[in-house]
N, C-alpha and C positions, 0 to 999 in steps of 0.2 A: 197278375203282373205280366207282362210283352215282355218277350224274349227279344232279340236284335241281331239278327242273322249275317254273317258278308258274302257278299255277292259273289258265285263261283265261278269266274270266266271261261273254264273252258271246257265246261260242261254242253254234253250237244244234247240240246232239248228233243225228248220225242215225242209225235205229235198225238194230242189227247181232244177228250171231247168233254163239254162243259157242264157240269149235273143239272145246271137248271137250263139246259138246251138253247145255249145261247149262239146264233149265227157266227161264222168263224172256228176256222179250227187253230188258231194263233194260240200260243203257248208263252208264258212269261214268269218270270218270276216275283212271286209277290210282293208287294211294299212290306216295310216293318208293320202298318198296321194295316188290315186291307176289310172294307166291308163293301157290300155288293151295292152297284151305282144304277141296276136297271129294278124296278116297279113289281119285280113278283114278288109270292111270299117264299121265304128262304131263311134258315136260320144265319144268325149273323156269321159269318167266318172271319175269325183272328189270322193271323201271319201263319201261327203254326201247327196250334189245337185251339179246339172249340173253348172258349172262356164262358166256361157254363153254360153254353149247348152242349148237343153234340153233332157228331155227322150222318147227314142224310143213310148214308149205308157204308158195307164194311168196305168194300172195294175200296172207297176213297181213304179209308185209314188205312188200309194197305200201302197204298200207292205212296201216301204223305209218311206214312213209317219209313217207308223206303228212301225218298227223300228227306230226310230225318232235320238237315240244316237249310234245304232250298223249297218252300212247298211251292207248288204251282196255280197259277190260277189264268183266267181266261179275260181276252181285252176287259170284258165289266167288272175285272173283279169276282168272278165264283170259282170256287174249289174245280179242279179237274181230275178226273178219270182219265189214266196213262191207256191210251192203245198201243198195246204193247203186242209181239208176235210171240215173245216166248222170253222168260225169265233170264236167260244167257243176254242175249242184246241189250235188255235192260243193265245188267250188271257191267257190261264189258263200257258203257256210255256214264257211266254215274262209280263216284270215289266216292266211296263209305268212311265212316268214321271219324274221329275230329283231326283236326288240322292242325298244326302248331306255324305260327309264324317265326321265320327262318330269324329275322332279325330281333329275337327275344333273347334277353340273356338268362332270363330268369322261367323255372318254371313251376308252378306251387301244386303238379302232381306229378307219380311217376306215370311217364308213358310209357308206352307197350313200344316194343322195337317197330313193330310197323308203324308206328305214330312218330318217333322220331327219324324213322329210314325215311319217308315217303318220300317221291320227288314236290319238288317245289312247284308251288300254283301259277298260274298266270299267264301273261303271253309273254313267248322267248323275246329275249332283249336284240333286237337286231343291231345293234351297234358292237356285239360279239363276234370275233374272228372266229372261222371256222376251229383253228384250236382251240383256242380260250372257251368254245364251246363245247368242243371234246370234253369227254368224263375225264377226270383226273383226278389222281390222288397224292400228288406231288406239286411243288410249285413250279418243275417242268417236264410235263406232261405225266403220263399214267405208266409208274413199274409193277410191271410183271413181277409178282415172286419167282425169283429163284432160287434154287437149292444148291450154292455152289460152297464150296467148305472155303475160307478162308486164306486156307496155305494152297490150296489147289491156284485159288484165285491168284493168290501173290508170285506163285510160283509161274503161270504164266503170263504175267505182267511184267516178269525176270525177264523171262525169256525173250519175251518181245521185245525188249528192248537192249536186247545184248545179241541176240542170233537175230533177231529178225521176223520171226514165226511164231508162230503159240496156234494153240489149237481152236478147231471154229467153235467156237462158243453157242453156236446155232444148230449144232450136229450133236446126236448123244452118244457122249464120249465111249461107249460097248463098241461100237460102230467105226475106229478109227481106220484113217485107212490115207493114203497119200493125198487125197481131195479135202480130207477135213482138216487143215490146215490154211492158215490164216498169212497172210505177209509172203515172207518169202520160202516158196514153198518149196523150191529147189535145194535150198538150204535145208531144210527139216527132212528131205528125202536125204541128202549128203548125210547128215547126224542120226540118221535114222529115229528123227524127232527125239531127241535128249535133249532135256530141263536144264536148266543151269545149277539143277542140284543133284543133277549126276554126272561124274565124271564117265566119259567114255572112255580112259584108259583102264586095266586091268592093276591089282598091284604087285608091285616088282616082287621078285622073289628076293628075299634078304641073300645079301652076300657071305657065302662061306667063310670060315674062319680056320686055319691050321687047327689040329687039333691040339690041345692044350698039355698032352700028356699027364702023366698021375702027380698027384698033389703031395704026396707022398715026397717024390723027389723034388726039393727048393731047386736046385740047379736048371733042370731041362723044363720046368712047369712054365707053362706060358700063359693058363688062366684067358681071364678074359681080355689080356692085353695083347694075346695072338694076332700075326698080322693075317689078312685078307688070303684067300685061295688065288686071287687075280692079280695082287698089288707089287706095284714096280718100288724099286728102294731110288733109283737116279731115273731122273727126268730129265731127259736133253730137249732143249729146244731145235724145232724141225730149222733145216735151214734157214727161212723166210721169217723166225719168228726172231733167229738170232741176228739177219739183219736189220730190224727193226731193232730191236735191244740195243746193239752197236749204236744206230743213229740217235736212239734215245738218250743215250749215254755221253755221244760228242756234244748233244746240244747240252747236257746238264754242266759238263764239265766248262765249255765256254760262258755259259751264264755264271760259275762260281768264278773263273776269270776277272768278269767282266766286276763283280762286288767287291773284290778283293782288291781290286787295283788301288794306289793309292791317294791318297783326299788329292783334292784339284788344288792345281796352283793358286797361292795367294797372290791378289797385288791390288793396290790402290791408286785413287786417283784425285786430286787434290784438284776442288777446281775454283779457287781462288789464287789471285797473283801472290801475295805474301802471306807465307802462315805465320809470321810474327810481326808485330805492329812495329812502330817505331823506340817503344820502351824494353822491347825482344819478348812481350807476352804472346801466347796463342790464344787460338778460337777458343782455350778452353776456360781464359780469365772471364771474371763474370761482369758483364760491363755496366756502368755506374750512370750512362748518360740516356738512360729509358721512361724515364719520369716513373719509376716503381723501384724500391728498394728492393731487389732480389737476394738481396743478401741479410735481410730482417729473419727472424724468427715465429714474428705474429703471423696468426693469418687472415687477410680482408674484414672488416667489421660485417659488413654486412655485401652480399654478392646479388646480383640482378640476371636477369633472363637477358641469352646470349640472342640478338635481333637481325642482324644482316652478316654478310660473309664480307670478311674484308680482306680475303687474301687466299692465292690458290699454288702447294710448293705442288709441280709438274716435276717428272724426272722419271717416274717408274713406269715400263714399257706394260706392266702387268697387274694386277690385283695387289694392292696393299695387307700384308695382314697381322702387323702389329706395331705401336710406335709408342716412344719409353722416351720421357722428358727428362735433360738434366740431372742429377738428383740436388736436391734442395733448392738452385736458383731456378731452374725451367730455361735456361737463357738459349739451350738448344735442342735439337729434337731429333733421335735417333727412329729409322722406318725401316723394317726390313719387307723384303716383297716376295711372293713367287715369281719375281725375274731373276731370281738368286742370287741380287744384290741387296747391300746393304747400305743407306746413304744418312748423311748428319746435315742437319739445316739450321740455319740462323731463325730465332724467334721472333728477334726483334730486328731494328735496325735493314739491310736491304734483304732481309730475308731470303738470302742467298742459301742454294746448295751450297755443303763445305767439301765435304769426300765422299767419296764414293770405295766400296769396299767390296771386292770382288774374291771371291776363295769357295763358295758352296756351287756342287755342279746339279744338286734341285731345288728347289722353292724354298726359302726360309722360311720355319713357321716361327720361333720365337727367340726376341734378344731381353738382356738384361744387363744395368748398370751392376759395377761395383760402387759402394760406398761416396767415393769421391769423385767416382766420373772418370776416373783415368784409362778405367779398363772394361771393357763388355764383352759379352760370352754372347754367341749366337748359337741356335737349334736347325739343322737345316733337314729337310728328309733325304740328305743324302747320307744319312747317319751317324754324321759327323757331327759333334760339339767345338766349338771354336773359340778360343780368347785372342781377343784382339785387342790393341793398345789404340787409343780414340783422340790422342794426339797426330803419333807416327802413322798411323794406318797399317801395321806391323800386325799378324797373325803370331802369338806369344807360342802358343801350343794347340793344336786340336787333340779330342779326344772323341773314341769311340767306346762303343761294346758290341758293335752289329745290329744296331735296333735303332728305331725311329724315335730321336728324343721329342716330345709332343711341348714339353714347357722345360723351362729352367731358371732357378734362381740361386743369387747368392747366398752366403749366409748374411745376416745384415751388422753381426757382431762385428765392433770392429779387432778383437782377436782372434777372429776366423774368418779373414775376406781373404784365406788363402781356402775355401771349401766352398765348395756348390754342389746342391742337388736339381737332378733333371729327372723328370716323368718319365717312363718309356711306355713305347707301344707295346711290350711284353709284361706288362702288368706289375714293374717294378718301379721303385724309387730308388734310382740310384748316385754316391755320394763320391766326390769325387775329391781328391787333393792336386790342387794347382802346382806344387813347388815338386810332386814325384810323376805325375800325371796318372797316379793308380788309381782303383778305385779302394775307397776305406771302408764303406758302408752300404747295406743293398735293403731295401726296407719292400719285401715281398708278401703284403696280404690283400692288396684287391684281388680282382676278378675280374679287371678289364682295364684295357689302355688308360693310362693317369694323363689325365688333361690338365690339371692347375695344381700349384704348390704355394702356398699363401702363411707369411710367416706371421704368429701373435703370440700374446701374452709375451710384451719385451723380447721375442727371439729365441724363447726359450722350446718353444713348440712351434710347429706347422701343421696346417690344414691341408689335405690332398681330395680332389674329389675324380671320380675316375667313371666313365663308361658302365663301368655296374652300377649305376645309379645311387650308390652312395656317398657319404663325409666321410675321412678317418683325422683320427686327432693325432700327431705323433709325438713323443718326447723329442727331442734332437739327440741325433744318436743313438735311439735305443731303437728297433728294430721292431718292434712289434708295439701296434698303436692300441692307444690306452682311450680310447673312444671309439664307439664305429654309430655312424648317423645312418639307415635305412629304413625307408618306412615306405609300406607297397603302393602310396599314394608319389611316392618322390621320385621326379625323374632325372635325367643326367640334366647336370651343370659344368657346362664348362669353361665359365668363366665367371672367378670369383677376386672382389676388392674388398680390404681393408676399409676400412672407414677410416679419415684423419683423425680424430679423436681413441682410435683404436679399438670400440668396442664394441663395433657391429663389420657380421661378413656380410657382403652387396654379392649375393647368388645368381646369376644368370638359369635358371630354369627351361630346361626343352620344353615348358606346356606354355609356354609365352608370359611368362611372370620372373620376379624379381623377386626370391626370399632374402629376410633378413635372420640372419640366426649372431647370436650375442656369442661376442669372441671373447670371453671373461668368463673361465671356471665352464659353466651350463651347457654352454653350447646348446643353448633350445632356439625351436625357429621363434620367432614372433611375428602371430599369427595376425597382431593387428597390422604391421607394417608388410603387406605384400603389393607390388607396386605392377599395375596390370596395365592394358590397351594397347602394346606393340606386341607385331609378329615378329619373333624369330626361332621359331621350329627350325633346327638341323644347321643350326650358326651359331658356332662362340662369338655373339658381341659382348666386346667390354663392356664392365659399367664402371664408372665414375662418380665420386661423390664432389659437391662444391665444396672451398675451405671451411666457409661455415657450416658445415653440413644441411643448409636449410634447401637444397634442392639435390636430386640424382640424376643421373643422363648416361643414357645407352645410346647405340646407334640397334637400327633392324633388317629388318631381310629387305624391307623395301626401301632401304637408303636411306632412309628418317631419322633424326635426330629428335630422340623425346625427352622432353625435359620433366620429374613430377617436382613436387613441393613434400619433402620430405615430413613435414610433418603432419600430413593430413593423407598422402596416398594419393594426391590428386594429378590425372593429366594436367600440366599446366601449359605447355608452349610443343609444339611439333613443325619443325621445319624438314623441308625435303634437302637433305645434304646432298646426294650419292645420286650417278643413276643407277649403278646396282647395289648389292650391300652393304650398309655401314657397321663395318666390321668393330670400330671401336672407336672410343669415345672421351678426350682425355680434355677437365678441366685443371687451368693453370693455375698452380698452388699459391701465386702471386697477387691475379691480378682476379676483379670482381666478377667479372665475366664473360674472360675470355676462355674458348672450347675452340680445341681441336680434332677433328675427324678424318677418319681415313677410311677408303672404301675401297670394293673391288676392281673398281672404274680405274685405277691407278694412280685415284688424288689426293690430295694430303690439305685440307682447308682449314681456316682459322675464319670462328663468328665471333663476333661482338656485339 
């Protein structure tokens, strides 16, 4: 059986002579089957060994031993005899041993380390960049072992990057000296090359103490409560520091001045010719001639998606940010603003401003009806609470505690619409009586500013949800809430609606979602109704339910009005209200599809 040799490329042939004396001294390497193509006699020669010859003599099985994988032969085809100078030269021209191809994955004997170390066969690949040529043992380029410990290492990688300097890494470190220094080398002279895990200070020597006298006597024993050998009992301030103090002190005392002073003047402004008609009624009769009974009790059979804007009340020089209809007819519409006014608008009919109510010297953040409309309570950040009379335009009483009331409402009983609670910024609910102007009630267990106060179950309990990201449920009256809703996934809601029907709270959520949590006993969220696709991260918009509760509508941080489809959770209708925030979102308890919006822009619009 023929063996089948691979041809070894970069093997340098050296030159030989032909056993059967053939002209030419050309060397080459044999075919896989090679027999002699010239006329003498000669035994036949194979590729590699005699196939049942043998060879003319030993020399040449020398020679073909040596060549173990390449035998040689001459232009005709016969064996050759190496002329060789000396067995060195030979060796140093010719790789012994088998070969392995580099691109096998597989190999079904073990090789000898030189067998798998060998370098690779061939001609170099000249499309290799000089590096990529370079030995390597890395995928960039060839690491040097080094012997560097770890913490040495980190410890000058510290340094470097906090002083400036670290030690040359190419110098051995026996050897240090001002020059083997790396970066900034003036600095490592300064520190006299200190790590950054050695302090160069020394430590302080502990301060003395009196001596404590014997223990023995209770009276003179001072123990370890002995003062210091150095220590001063009075500390005066250097002159320069008790001027400073003095200045610090005129400014505190005119800033408490300045909060103390008393709530700003009330006064209103009526800006229609008669406040009473011809039959001696006010703005505040509910009028008959609208083509909608505002005076029914039902509410709309069925309510449609609000389409175009039909109407825009102008008046506020600043950002809109809250607006409370009516209570029961809707026939007008109270807005309070960060222009620190307060004004009342006709709904219907020439949808006229009515009054304008001026008494808060900052920004209103929140108003509320009593019961029948006659009387409204305003929140302003000048920490005043306010009742004001919504015919006269008469300020009844203000009230304070020094804190920023955030929301307020009444109680909605009608034998306690002398009582109201407001949110504070100091993390209480606080309860107030209209007819003494004290407070009666302080409801203290959040953990941060109370932003909404939402009254269910008949009036009998209220919802508060506050800045520490939770619900609390309260009795009315009793101080300490007999629910708390937290859950590490729940973030602040600061604006929460009642549902008409009473049985669901409409959650404004900081992660751009609307929960529904059931206002009947459980108070559990329901997870199937959560109403998503508006942005308003870092804005209480209100939300609003239709009367038949078959849609919801928020306003958002981008001025949009979104409308969903309350029984499926679906976007269904988004108009652009606002050019900036639509802070709130109020459908008419009357009519099928009228919505009103108020935004930051300072405008107050009705869609249909």
């Amino acid at each position: 059986m023929e063996e089948k040799f691979e041809l070894r490329k970069n093997i340098r042939w050296p030159l030989g002579v032909c056993l059967l004396e053939c002209p030419g001294p050309a060397l080459r390497p044999a075919p896989v089957s090679a027999t002699p193509s010239c006329d003498r006699e000669a035994p036949v020669v194979s590729s590699l060994a005699p196939a049942g010859g043998r060879w003319p003599s030993a020399s040449v099985t020398e020679a073909l031993s040596i060549y173990a994988a390449v035998p040689l032969v001459c232009n005709n085809g016969h064996p050759q005899i190496l002329m060789s100078t000396g067995s060195n030269s030979l060796k140093e021209s010719i790789e012994t041993g088998t070969h392995l191809d580099p691109a096998l994955k597989e190999v079904p004997f073990n090789p000898t380390y030189e067998t798998l170390f060998a370098p690779e066969f061939g001609p170099t690949n000249p499309y290799k960049t000089q590096q990529m040529a370079a030995p390597r043992n890395m995928l960039s380029g060839y690491a040097e072992p080094a012997h560097v410990n770890d913490f040495m290492f980190e410890q000058q990688r510290r340094t470097f990057s906090t002083y400036g300097y670290a030690l040359d890494p190419s110098v051995d470190t026996h050897q240090t000296s001002s020059t083997s220094y790396i970066g900034a080398v003036d600095e490592a002279e300064k520190n006299k090359g200190l790590t950054v895990f050695e302090s160069g200070q020394k430590k302080m020597d502990k301060r003395k103490r009196i001596k404590g006298g014997d223990a023995g006597e209770i009276d003179n024993f001072l123990g370890p409560w002995a003062k210091y050998i150095d220590e001063k009992d009075l500390a005066k301030p250097s002159e320069e520091e008790r001027k400073e103090l003095e200045e610090i002190l005129a400014k505190r005392q005119k800033k408490g001045r300045n909060e103390e002073e008393a709530p700003s003047e009330e006064k209103t402004i009526l800006h229609i010719k008669d406040m009473y008609d011809y039959q001696g009624r006010s703005y505040l009769h509910v009028p008959q001639d609208v083509g909608t009974n505002l005076r029914s009790v039902n509410v709309p059979d069925k309510c449609y998606l609000p389409k175009k804007q039909i109407h825009v009340w102008s008046g506020h020089t600043k950002g809109v940010s809250a607006i409370r209809l009516f209570p029961s007819s809707g026939h007008l519409l109270l807005s309070c603003s960060m222009d620190c006014k307060i004004k009342l608008w006709e709904v219907y009919n020439e949808r006229r401003c009515i009054r304008t109510f001026i008494g808060h010297s900052k920004a209103v953040r929140d108003i509320c009806f009593n019961n029948n409309g006659t009387q409204f309570l305003s929140a302003g950040y000048d920490r005043y609470l306010k009742l004001w009379d919504t015919e006269t335009g008469k300020c009844i009483a203000p009230f304070t505690n020094r804190k920023v009331p955030y929301c307020v409402k009444f109680n909605p009983d009608e034998d306690k619409q002398n009582l109201f609670v407001a949110g504070m910024s100091d993390k209480k609910i606080v309860q107030w009586d209209i007819r003494t102007g004290e407070v009666v009630q302080e409801y203290d267990r959040h953990l941060g500013a109370v932003n909404t106060i939402t009254f269910v179950d008949e009036n009998r309990r209220f919802v508060s949800t506050s800045d520490d990201k939770s619900l609390r449920v309260w009795e009315w009256d009793i101080p300490v809430d007999f629910k708390y809703i937290a859950e590490p996934s729940m973030h602040s809601m600061p604006a929460v609606t009642l549902s008409p029907n009473g049985k669901w709270l409409a959650c404004q959520s900081m992660d751009n979602q609307i929960l529904i949590f059931g206002a009947q006993n459980r108070f559990r969220l329901n997870k199937k109704k959560i109403f998503k696709g508006h942005m308003v991260a870092g804005y209480a918009c209100q939300v609003d339910f239709s009367p038949d509760m078959s849609y919801v509508v928020s306003g958002d941080a981008d001025g949009k009005l979104n409308i969903w489809d309350w029984k499926t959770t679906k976007l269904y209708h988004r108009i652009k209200a606002h050019d900036k925030v639509c802070i709130s979102a109020l459908w008419h308890p009357h009519e099928t599809s009228k919505v009103i919006t108020c935004g930051w822009d300072g405008q107050i619009k009705l869609w249909d």
